[in-house]
FIMAR-264657 format. One record per residue (C-alpha): x, z, y; residue in three letters; chain. Coordinates in steps of 0.02 Angstrom, whole numbers, plus 50000, padded with zeros to 5 digits. Each point is the difference from the previous one (the first is absolute). Example, Ala and Ser with C-alpha at 12.3 -4.5 7.8 and 13.67 -1.06 7.14 Angstrom:
<nodes>
<node <50615 50390 49775> "ALA" "A">
<node <50069 49967 50172> "SER" "A">
</nodes>
This chain:
<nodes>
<node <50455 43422 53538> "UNK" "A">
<node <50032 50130 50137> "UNK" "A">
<node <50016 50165 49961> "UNK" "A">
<node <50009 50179 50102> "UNK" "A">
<node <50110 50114 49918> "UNK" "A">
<node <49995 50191 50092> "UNK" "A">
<node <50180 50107 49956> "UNK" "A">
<node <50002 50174 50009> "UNK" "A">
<node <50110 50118 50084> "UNK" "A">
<node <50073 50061 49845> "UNK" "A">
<node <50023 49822 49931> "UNK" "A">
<node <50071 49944 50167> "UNK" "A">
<node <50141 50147 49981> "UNK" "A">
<node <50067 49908 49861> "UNK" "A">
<node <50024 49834 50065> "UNK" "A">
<node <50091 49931 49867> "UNK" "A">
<node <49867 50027 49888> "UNK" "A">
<node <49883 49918 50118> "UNK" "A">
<node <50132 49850 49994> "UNK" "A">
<node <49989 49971 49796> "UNK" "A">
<node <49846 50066 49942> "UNK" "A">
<node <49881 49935 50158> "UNK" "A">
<node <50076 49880 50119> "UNK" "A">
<node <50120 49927 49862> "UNK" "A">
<node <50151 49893 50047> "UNK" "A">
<node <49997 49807 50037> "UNK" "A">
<node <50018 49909 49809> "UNK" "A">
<node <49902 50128 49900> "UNK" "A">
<node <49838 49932 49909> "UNK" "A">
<node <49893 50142 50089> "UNK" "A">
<node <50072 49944 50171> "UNK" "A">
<node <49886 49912 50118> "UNK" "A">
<node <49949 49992 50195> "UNK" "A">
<node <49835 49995 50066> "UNK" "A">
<node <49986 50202 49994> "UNK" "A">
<node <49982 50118 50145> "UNK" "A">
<node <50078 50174 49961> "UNK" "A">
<node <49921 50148 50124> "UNK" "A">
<node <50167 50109 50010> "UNK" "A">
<node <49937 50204 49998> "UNK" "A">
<node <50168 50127 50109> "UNK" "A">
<node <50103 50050 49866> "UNK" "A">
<node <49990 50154 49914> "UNK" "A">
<node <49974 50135 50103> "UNK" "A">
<node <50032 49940 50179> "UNK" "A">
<node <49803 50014 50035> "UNK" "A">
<node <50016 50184 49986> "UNK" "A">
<node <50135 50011 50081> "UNK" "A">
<node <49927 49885 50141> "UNK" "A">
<node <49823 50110 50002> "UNK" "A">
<node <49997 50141 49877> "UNK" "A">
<node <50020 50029 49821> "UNK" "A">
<node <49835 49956 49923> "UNK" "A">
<node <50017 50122 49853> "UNK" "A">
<node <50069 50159 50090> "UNK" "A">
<node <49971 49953 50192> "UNK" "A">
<node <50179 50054 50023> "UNK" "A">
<node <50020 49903 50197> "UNK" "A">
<node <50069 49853 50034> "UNK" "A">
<node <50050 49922 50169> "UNK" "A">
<node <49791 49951 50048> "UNK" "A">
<node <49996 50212 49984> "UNK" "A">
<node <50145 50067 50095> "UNK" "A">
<node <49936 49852 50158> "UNK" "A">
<node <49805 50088 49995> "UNK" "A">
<node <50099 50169 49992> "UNK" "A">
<node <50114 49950 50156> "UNK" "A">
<node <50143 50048 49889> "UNK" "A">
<node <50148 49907 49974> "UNK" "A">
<node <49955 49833 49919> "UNK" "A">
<node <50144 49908 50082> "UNK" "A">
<node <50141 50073 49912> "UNK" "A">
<node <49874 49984 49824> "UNK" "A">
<node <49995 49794 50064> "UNK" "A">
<node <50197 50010 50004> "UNK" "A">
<node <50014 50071 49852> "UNK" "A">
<node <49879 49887 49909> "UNK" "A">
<node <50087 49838 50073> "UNK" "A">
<node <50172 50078 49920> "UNK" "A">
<node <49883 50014 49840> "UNK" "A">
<node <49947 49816 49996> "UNK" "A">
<node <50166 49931 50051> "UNK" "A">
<node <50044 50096 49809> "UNK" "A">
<node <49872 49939 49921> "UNK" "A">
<node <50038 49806 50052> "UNK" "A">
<node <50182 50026 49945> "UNK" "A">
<node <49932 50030 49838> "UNK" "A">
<node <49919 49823 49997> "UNK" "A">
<node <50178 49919 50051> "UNK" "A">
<node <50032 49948 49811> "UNK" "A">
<node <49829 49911 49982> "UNK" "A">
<node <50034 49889 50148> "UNK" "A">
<node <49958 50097 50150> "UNK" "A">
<node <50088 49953 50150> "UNK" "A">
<node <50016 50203 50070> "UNK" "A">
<node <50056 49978 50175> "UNK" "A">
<node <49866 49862 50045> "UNK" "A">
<node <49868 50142 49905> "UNK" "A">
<node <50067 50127 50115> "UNK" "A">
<node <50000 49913 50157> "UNK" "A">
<node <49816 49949 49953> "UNK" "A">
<node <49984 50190 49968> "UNK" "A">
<node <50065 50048 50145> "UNK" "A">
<node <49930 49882 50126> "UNK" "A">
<node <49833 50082 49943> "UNK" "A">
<node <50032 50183 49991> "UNK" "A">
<node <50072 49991 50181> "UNK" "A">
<node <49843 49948 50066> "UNK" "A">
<node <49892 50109 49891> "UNK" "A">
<node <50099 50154 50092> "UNK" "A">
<node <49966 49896 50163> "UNK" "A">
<node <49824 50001 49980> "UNK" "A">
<node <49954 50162 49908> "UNK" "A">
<node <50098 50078 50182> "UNK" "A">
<node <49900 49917 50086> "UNK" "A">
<node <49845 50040 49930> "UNK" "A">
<node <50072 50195 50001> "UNK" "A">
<node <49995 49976 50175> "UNK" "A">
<node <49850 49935 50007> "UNK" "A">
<node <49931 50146 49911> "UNK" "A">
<node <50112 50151 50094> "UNK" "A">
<node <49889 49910 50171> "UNK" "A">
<node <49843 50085 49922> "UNK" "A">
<node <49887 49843 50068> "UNK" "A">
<node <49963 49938 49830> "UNK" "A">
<node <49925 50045 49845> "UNK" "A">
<node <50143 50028 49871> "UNK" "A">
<node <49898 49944 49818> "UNK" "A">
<node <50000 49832 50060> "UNK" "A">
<node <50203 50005 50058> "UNK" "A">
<node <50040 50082 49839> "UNK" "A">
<node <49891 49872 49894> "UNK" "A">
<node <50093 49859 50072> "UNK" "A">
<node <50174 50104 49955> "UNK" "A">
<node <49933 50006 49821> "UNK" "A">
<node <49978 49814 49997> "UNK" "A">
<node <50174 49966 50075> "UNK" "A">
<node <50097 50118 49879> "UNK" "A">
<node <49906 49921 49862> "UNK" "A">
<node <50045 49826 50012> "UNK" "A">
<node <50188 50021 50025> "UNK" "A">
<node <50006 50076 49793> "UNK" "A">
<node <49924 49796 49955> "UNK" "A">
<node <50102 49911 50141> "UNK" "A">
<node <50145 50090 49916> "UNK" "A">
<node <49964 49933 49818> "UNK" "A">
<node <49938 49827 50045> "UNK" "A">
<node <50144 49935 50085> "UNK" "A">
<node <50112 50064 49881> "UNK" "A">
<node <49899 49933 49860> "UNK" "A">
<node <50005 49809 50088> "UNK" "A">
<node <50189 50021 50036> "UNK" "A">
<node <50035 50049 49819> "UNK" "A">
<node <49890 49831 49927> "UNK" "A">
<node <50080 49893 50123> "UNK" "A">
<node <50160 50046 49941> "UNK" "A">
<node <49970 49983 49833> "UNK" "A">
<node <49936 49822 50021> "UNK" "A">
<node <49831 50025 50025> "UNK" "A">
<node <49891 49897 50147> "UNK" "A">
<node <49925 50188 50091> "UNK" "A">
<node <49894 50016 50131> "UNK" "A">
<node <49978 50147 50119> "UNK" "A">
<node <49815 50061 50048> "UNK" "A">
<node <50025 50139 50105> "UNK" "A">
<node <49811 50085 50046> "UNK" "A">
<node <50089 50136 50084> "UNK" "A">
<node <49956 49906 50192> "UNK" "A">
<node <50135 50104 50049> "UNK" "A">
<node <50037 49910 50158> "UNK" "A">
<node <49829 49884 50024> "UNK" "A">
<node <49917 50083 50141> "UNK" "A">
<node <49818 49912 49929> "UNK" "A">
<node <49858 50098 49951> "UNK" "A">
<node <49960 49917 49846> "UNK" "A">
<node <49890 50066 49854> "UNK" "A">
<node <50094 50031 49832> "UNK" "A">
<node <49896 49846 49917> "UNK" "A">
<node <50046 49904 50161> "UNK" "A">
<node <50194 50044 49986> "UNK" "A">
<node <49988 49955 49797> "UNK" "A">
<node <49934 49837 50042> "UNK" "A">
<node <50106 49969 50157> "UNK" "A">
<node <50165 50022 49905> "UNK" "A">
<node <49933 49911 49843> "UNK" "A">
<node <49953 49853 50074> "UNK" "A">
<node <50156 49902 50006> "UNK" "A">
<node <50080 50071 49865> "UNK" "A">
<node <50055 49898 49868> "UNK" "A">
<node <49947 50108 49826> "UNK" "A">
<node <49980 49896 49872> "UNK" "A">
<node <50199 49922 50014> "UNK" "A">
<node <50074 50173 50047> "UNK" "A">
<node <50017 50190 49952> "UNK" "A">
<node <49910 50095 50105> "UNK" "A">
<node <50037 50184 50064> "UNK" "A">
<node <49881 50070 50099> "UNK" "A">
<node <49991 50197 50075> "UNK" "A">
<node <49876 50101 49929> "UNK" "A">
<node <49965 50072 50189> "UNK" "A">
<node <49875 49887 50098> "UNK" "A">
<node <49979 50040 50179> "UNK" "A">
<node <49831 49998 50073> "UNK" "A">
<node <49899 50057 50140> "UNK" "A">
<node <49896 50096 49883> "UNK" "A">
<node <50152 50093 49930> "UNK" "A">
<node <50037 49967 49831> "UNK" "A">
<node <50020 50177 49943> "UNK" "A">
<node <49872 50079 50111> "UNK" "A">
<node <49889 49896 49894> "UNK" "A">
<node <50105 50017 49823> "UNK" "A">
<node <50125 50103 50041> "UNK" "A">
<node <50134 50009 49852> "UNK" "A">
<node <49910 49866 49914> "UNK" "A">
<node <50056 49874 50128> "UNK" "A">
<node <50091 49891 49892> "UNK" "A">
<node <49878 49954 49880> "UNK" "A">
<node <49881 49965 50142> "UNK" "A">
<node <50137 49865 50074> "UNK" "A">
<node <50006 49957 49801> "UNK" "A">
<node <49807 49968 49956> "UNK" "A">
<node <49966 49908 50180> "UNK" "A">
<node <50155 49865 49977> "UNK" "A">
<node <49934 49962 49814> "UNK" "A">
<node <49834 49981 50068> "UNK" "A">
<node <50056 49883 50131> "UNK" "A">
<node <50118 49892 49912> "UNK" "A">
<node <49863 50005 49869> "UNK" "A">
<node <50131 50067 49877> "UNK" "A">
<node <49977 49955 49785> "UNK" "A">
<node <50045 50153 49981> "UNK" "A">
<node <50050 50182 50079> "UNK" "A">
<node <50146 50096 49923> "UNK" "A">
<node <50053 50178 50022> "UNK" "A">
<node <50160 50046 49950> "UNK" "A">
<node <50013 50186 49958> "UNK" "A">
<node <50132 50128 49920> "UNK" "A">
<node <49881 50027 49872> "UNK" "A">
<node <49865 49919 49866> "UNK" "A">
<node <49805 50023 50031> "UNK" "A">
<node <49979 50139 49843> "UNK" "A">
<node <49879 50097 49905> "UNK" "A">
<node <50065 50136 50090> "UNK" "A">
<node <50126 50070 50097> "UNK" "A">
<node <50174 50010 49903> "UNK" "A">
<node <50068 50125 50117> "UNK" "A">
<node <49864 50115 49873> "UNK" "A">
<node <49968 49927 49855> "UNK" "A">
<node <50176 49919 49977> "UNK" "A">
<node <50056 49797 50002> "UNK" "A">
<node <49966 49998 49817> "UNK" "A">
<node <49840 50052 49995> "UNK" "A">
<node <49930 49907 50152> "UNK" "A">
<node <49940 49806 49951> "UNK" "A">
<node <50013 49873 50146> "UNK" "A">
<node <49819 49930 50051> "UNK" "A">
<node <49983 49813 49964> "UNK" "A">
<node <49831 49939 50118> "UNK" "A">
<node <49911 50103 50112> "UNK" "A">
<node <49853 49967 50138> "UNK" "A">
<node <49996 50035 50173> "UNK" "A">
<node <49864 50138 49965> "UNK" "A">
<node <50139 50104 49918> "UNK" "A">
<node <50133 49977 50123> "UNK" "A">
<node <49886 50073 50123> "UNK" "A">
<node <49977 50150 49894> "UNK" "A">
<node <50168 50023 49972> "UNK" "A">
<node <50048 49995 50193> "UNK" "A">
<node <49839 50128 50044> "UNK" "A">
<node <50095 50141 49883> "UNK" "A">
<node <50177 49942 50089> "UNK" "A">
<node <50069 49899 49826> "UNK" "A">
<node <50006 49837 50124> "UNK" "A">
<node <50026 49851 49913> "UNK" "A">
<node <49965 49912 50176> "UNK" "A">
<node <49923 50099 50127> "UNK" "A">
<node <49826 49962 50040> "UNK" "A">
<node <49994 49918 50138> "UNK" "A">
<node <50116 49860 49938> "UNK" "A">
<node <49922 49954 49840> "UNK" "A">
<node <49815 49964 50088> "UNK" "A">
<node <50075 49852 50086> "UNK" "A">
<node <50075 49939 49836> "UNK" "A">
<node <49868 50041 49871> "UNK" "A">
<node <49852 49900 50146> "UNK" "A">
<node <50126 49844 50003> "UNK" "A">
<node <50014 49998 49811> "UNK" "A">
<node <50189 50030 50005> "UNK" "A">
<node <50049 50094 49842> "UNK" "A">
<node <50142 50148 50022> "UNK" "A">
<node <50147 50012 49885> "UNK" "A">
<node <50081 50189 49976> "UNK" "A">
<node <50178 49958 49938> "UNK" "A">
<node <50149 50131 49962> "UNK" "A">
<node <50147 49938 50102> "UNK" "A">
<node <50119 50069 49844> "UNK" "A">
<node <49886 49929 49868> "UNK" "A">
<node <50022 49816 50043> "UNK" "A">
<node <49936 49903 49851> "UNK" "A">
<node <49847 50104 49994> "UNK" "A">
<node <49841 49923 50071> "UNK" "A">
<node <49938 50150 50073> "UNK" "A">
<node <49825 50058 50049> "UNK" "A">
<node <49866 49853 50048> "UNK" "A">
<node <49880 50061 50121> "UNK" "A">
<node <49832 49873 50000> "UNK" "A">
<node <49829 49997 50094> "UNK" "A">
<node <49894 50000 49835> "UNK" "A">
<node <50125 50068 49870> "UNK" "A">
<node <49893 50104 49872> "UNK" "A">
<node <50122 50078 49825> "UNK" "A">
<node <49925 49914 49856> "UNK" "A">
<node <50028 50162 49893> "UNK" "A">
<node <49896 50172 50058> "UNK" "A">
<node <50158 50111 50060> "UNK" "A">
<node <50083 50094 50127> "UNK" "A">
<node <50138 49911 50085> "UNK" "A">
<node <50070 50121 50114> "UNK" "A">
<node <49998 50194 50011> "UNK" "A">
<node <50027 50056 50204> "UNK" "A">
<node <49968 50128 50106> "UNK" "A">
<node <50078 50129 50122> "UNK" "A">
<node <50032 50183 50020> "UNK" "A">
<node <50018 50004 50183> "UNK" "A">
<node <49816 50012 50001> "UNK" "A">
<node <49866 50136 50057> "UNK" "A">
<node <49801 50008 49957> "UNK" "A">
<node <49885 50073 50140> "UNK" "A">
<node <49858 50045 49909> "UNK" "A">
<node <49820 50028 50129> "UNK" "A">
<node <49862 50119 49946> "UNK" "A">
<node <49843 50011 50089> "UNK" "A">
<node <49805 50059 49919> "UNK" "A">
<node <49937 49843 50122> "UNK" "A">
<node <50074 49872 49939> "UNK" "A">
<node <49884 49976 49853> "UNK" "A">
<node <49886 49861 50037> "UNK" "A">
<node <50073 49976 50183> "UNK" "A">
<node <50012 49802 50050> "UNK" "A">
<node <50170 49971 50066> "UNK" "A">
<node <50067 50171 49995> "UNK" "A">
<node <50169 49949 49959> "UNK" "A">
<node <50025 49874 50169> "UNK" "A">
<node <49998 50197 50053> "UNK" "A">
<node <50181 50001 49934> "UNK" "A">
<node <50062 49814 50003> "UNK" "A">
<node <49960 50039 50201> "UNK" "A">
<node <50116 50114 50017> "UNK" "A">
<node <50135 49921 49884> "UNK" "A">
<node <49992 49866 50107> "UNK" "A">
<node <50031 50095 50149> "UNK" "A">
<node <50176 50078 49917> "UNK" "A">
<node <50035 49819 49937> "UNK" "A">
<node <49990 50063 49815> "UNK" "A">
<node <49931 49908 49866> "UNK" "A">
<node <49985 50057 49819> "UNK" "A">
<node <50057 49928 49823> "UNK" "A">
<node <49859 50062 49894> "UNK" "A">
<node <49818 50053 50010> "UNK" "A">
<node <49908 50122 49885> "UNK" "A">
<node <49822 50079 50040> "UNK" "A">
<node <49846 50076 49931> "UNK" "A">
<node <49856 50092 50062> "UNK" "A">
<node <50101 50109 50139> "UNK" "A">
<node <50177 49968 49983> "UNK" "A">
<node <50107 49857 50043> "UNK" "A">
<node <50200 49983 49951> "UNK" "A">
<node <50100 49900 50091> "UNK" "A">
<node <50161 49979 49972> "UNK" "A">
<node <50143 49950 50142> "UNK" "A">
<node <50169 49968 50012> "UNK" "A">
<node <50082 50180 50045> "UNK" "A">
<node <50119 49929 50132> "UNK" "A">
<node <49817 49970 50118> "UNK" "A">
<node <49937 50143 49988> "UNK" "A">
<node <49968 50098 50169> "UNK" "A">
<node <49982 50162 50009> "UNK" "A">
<node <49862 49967 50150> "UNK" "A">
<node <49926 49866 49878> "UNK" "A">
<node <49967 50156 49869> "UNK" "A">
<node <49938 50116 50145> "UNK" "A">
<node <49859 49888 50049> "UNK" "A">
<node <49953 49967 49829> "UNK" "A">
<node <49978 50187 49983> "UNK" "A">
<node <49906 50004 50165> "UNK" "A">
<node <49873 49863 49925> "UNK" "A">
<node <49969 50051 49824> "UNK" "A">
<node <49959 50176 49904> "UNK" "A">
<node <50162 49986 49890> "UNK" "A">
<node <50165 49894 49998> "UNK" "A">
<node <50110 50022 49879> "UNK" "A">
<node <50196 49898 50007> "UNK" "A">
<node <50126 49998 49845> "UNK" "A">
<node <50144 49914 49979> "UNK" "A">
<node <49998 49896 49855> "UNK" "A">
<node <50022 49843 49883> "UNK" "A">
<node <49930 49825 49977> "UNK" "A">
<node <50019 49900 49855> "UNK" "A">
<node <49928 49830 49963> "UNK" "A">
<node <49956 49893 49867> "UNK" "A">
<node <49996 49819 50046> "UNK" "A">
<node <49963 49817 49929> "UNK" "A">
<node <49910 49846 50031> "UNK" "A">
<node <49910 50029 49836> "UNK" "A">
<node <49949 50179 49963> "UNK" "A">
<node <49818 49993 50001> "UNK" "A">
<node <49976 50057 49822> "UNK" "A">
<node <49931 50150 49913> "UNK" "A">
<node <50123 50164 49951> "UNK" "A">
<node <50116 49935 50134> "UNK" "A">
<node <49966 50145 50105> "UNK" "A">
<node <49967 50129 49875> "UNK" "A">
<node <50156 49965 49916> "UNK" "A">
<node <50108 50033 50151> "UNK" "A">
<node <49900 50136 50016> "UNK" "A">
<node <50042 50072 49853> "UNK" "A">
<node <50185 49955 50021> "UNK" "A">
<node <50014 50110 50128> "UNK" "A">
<node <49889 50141 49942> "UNK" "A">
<node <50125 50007 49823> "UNK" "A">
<node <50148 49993 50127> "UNK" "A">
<node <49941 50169 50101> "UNK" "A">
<node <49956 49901 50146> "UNK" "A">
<node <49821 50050 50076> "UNK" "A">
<node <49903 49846 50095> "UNK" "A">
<node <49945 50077 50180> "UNK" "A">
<node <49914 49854 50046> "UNK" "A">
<node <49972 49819 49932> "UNK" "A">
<node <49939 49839 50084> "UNK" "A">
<node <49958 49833 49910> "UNK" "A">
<node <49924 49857 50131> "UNK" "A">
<node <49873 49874 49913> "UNK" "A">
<node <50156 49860 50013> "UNK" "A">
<node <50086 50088 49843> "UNK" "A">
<node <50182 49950 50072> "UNK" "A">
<node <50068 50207 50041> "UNK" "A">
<node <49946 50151 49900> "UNK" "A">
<node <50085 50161 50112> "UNK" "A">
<node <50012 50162 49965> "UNK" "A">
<node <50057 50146 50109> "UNK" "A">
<node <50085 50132 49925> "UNK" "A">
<node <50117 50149 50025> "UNK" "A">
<node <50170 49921 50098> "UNK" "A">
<node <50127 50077 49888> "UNK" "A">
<node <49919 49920 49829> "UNK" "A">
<node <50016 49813 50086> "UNK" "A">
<node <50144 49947 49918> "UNK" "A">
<node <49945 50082 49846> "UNK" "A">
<node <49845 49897 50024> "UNK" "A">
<node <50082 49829 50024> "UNK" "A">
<node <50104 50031 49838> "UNK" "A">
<node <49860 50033 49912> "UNK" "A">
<node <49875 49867 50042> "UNK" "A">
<node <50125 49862 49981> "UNK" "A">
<node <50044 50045 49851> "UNK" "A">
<node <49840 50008 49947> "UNK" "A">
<node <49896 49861 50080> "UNK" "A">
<node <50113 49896 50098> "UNK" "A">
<node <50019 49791 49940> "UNK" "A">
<node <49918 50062 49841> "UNK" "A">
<node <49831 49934 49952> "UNK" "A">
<node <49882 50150 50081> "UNK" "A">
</nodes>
């Protein structure tokens, strides 16, 4: 039985926990080889690397586009790291080989991000495909980092590990990312070993032009496809819950035992990623099934994630949403009866790379609602340009979700919820599939909203 087990950043900060509650240690009953860990930069260092992902505070990918000083932020980062392994000493870490590994690297990141400075200050090339390839670079050092620490910890602790590093940091081939995945696969020996792969894969594509942040479960999903994995594992600070605990509270929140694929993907679309998109289509087509487990929950099963998975009991498993939302709302006295008058406004989404979360239309209006952080202010313009009235507000989603909600009062009972809560419904949209009820309402009542619905609704009978 081979296995591909993903651990997060947060997880990976913690190593210790990583060591008893995933990996184990040689001579306990849950110990076993044949299982290929994809190793995430530990907490933090991404941002750090690129640019905080909550507050874009920059990082070191910023201050290079800006011409600023990035190398003094590299120095500063590799005193950082060399920290951060010390802390790792007691669990087996040998720190100066680490460093030197460390090192070795960082020095010729600086050597190449000056020379492709240079290249830049000549004017003779275009600088979005220099600064791409910077963004790739920085990336991969963050899983480089954690990856051969992680091997020199298990090999130290009497474990057989195995290094997979899909950084290509030095291979001057142009290989694809599926050609580099099977390339450094294809002699390794994972069903006798541990293996610790980095969650970067270098490509000629570019990994994160593609995926960007999501990079590592990309690397994740492809290696369980190819090695035709039993089963996928991700290994998260956190359960797969009714809701989120950070607003309803740990007490009130009950972990989700089976899920589908169908759900996962709604989750992900209103930013709740259980996997992100892109890596679960892979898995769900080659019939791989995805565990969600809680690194600090170890004897808990965790979240199964199936193809065909449908709740035997009518209910609502999980209560999502976001309040970094916005609804653009288009008026126009033609639309009634017009074929294809909304390709009208996909058009020009397209054009500003924008797509939307939510659709809601009748006779001449149509609500779509976007993730705030794409709007353009030139997007808007042209939309007023094109169409008699457009209206923007900054508001709320909030979603209702389960692989078996297609029964009567479902909606009008959340409905009502909210309505006895103060919470007006702008807008509501239910697709034919049953699996996400959403409503958009007014952004300061979303928390108020979650609290609300879950208690009411959520992992109750509906």
């Amino acid at each position: 039985m081979i296995t591909v087990e993903k651990i997060g950043g947060t997880s990976m900060s913690r190593f210790e926990d990583v060591l008893r509650n995933i990996i184990h240690y040689p001579g306990d009953k849950e110990f076993r080889y044949g299982r290929v860990f994809v190793v995430s930069a530990y907490g933090g260092i991404t941002n750090k690397l690129l640019e905080d992902k909550r507050t874009k505070a920059p990082g070191i990918y910023t201050l290079f586009i800006r011409q600023e000083d990035y190398v003094s932020a590299i120095d500063r980062m590799l005193d950082e790291l060399k920290q951060l392994n010390e802390q790792f000493r007691p669990l087996g870490l040998e720190v100066e080989k680490a460093n030197a590994f460390l090192t070795k690297r960082i020095e010729m990141l600086k050597i190449y991000l000056h020379s492709m400075d240079k290249v830049i200050s000549s004017g003779y090339v275009d600088k979005y495909n220099i600064f791409l390839a910077a963004r790739e670079m920085l990336a991969s050092l963050g899983e480089a980092h954690s990856a051969f620490n992680t091997v020199n910890i298990l090999q130290n602790n009497g474990i057989r590990a195995v290094l997979v590093d899909l950084t290509g940091f030095h291979d001057p081939s142009n290989s694809t990312i599926d050609e580099r995945i099977r390339k450094c696969f294809a002699n390794v020996d994972y069903e006798n070993n541990i293996v610790v792969a980095t969650g970067y894969t270098r490509g000629i594509e570019g990994i994160m032009r593609e995926f960007d942040r999501g990079y590592s479960e990309i690397t994740f999903s492809k290696i369980a496809v190819l090695l035709k994995a039993e089963e996928a594992v991700i290994h998260k600070e956190f359960h797969l819950s009714s809701a989120d605990p950070k607003i309803v509270g740990l007490e009130n929140c009950v972990i989700v035992g089976n899920t589908n694929y169908d759900v996962a993907d709604q989750l992900a679309d209103v930013g709740m990623e259980a996997i992100h998109p892109k890596a679960s289509k892979p898995l769900e087509r080659a019939g791989i099934n995805l565990r969600i487990k809680n690194t600090f929950d170890p004897f808990h099963p965790g979240t199964l994630i199936t193809r065909d998975y449908v709740g035997k009991q009518s209910k609502i498993e999980i209560i999502s949403g976001s309040d970094k939302v916005a609804v653009i709302d288009i008026h126009d006295a033609s639309m009634v009866g017009q074929a294809g008058f909304d390709l009208r406004i996909m058009e020009i989404f397209m054009k500003y790379n924008l797509s939307y979360i939510m659709k809601a239309t009748n006779a001449n209006s149509i609500s779509l609602v976007v993730w705030e952080d794409g709007l353009q202010q030139e997007l808007i313009e042209e939309l007023q340009q094109a169409f008699e009235a457009v209206t923007v507000k900054d508001v709320a989603v909030v979603c209702l979700i389960g692989t078996n909600i297609a029964q009567p009062g479902v909606l009008a009972k959340a409905a009502t919820v909210l309505a006895e809560n103060g919470v007006n419904i702008h807008c509501v949209s239910q697709s034919l599939r049953q699996v996400n009820i959403q409503f958009v309402i007014e952004r300061d009542l979303y928390a108020k909203a979650v609290i609300c619905l879950n208690d009411a609704l959520c992992c109750h009978k509906c």
